[in-house]
N, C-alpha and C positions, 0 to 999 in steps of 0.2 A: 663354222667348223672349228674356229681357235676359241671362241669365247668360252669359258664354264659352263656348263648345260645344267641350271637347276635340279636338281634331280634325278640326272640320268639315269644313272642305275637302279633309282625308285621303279621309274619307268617302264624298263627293260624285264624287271621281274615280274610286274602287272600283265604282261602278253597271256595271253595262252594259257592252255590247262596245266601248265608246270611252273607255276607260279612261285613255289615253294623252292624248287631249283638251283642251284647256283647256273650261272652262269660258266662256260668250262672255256677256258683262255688254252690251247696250244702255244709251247714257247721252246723255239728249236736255234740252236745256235751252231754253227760250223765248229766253232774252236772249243778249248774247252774252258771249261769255269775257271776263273783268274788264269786266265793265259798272260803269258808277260810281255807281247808285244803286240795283240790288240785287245782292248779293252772292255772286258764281259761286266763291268758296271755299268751295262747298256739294257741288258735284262731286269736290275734292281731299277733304277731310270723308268724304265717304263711301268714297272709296279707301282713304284711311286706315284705316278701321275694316276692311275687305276685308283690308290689308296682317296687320291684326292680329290676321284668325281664322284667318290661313294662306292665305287668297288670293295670290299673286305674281304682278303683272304680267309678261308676258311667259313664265312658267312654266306655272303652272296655270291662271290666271285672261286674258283676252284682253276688252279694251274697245274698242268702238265709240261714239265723245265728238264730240256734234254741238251745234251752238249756233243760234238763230234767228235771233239779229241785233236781236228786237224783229219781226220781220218773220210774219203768222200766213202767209204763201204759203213763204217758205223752211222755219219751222216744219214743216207740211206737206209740206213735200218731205222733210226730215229726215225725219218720223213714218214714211213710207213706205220710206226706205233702210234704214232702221231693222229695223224689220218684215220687210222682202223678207230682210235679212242672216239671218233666222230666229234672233233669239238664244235664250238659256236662260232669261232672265230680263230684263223692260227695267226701266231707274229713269228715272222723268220728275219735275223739279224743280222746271215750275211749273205752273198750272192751264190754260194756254194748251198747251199740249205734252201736257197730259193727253186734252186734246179732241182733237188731232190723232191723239190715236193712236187713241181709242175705236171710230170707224168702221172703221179697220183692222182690228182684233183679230177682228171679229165673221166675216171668213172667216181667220185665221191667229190664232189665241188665242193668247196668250202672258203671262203672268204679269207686269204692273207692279206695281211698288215706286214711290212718288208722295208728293210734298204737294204740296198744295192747302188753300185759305182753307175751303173747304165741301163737303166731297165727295159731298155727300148732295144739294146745290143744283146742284152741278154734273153730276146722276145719274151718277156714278162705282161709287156702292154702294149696297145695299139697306137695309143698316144700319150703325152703327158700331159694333155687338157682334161682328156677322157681317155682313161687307161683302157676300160673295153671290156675286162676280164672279171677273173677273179682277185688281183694283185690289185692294190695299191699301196701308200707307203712315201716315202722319201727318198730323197737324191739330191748331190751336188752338181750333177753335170749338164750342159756345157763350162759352168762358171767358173769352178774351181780348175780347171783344167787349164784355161783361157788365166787366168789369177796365174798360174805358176811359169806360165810365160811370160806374163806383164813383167813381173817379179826380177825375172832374169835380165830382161829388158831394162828396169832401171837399175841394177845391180852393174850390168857392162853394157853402156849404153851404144859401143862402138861394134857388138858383137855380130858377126857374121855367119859363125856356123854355128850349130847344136845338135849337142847327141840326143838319142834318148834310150835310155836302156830298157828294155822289149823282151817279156817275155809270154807269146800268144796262147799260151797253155790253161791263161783264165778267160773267160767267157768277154769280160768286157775289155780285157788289153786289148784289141783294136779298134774299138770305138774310142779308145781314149787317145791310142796314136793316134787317129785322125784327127781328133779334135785339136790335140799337141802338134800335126803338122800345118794344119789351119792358122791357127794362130801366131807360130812362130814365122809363116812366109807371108801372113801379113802385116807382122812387125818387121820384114826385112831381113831375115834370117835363113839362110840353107839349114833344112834340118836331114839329118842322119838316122837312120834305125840300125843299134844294135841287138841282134838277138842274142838272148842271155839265158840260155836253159838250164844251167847248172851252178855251184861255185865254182866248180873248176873251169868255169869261162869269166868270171869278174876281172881276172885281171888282162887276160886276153883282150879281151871287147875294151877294157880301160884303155889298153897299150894302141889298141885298133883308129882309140878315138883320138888320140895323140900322133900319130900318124897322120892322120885325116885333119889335124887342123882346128880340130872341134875345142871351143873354148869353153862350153858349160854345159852339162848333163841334167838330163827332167830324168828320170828314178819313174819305172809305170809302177802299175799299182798289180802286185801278187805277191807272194804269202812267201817266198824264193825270197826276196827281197827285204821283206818285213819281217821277217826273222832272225836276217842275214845284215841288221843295218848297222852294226856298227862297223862288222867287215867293210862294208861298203863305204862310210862317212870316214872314215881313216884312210880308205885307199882312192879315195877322190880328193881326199886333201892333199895329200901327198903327191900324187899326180897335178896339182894345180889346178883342178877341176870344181867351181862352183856348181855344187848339187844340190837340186829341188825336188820333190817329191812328198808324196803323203805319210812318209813314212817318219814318225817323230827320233823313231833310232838312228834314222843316217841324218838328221840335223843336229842332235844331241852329241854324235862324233865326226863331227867335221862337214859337214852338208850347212850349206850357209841356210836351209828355211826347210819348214816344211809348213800343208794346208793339208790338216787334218778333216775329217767330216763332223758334221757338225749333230753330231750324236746327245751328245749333251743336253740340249734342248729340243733335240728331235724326239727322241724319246717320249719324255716325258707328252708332248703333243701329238704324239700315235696317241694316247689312250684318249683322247676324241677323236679320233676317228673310228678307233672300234667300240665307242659307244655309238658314236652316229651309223657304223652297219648294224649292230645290235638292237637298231632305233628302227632297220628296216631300211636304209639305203644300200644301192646297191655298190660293191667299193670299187666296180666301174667306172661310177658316177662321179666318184670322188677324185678328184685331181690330184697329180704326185705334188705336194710340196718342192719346192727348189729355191726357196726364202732361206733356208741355214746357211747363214756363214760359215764355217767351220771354226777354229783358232790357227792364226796363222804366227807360226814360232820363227823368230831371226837369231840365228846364229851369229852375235858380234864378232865372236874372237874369233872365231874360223873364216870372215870375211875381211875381216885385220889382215889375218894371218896371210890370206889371199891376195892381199893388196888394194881390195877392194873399199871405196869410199861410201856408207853409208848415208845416204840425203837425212836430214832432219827429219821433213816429210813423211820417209819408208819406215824411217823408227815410230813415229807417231801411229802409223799404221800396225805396227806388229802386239800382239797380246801379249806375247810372252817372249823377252830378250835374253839373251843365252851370252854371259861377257867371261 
């Protein structure tokens, strides 16, 4: 499934009495085009990897590229033009766009290609050996999740409590708190859930965790946050709070790290996978990847600032150093 497939798309157009055809790619994104704080060079990414197994826009291969705005009703709307266009294959790029289409599929099936933070939380699949359905695609989790507790762990290696700020209003925040309290009580840590539904509770929940003792903050993964991070990476520094999270804006101001998804090279290796359904597998069959690293960024000067002693070791590990 990773190696170049001679031909693929040669292939694929040889099936059937619609030889002549393009091929018609579905491509549905939550957010909108150049959003500025997650990254829609994820849709070019995967064309790219298309371009390179013989796919040709406008030749053989024909996309339909919709975006949500941030919005889950135009979402929704998208999911269903989508759908009704009857494509070959859909690619959904984020777990919002994944739920809009689920309900769909169940009278018009159609094969998604997807990430998502939790697929298994998000009931997308049955399994990640064998997804089951019509979903597969890519995922970071448990790894990255477990990574962002390590992290803090040798960051204060004396640490006893930890927050985490929580807001269950996305499909897979509690599959990731669990996974975050798994890990941090088996490094020896009391962990904390703050729930965080709005701005106007950032500094509340901050003041909360200050009170309570908590000496470093995990940041869950929603769109509230990610938006919100510089708010956030200012006011955890200020507070004293070492913060970890997926979110590159709250390490970029004042968050000593973040572990981004590992989109970059995910991308591009969907588009073997939707040649291999296109080929005729079923995307059941096919396994979630959970091989992506992501890029994990260290925030020097805000861990300086912090007090904190960075190992040689944790530097050698980081992609991208922030001084």
């Amino acid at each position: 499934m990773t190696e170049p497939i001679s031909g693929g798309a040669e292939k694929v157009l040889q099936r059937g009495s619609d030889a002549d055809k393009p091929v018609r790619i579905g491509l549905i994104h939550y957010v909108g085009k150049g959003d500025a704080f997650i990254d829609t060079n994820d849709v070019a990414w995967f064309k790219s990897g298309m371009h390179k197994i013989g796919y040709r826009e406008g030749e053989n291969v024909q996309y339909l590229e919709l975006y949500g705005d941030r919005s889950q009703e135009l979402t929704q709307r998208n999911a269903k033009e989508i759908v009704d266009w009857e494509p070959d294959v859909i690619v959904s790029f984020l777990t919002n766009a994944n739920l809009a289409l689920k309900p769909l599929l169940e009278l018009k099936p159609i094969p998604v290609v997807c990430w998502a933070t939790d697929l298994m939380a998000a009931g997308l699949i049955e399994s990640y050996r064998r997804p089951g359905g019509l979903f597969t695609g890519f995922s970071y989790v448990p790894y990255n999740n477990w990574a962002k507790i390590r992290l803090i762990k040798l960051l204060k290696p004396g640490i006893k409590r930890l927050a985490h700020f929580y807001n269950p209003t996305y499909s897979p925040a509690f599959a990731c708190m669990e996974q975050f309290r798994e890990a941090a009580e088996a490094m020896g840590m009391e962990f904390r859930v703050y729930e965080t539904l709005s701005m106007d509770a950032f500094q509340s929940s901050t003041d909360a965790m200050l009170r309570d003792g908590c000496e470093a903050v995990v940041v869950g993964p929603h769109e509230l946050f990610n938006t919100n991070g510089a708010i956030l990476g200012e006011m955890f520094l200020r507070a004293g709070l070492p913060a970890v999270g997926n979110q590159l804006s709250i390490a970029r101001n004042g968050g000593v790290a973040s572990f981004n998804p590992g989109k970059r090279q995910g991308w591009p290796l969907m588009a073997f996978v939707v040649d291999e359904i296109l080929q005729g597998t079923a995307p059941g069959d096919i396994p979630i990847n959970r091989n992506l690293r992501g890029p994990f960024t260290l925030n020097l000067k805000a861990a300086r600032a912090l007090g904190i002693e960075v190992s040689a070791a944790l530097l050698e590990e980081a992609d991208v150093i922030l001084e």
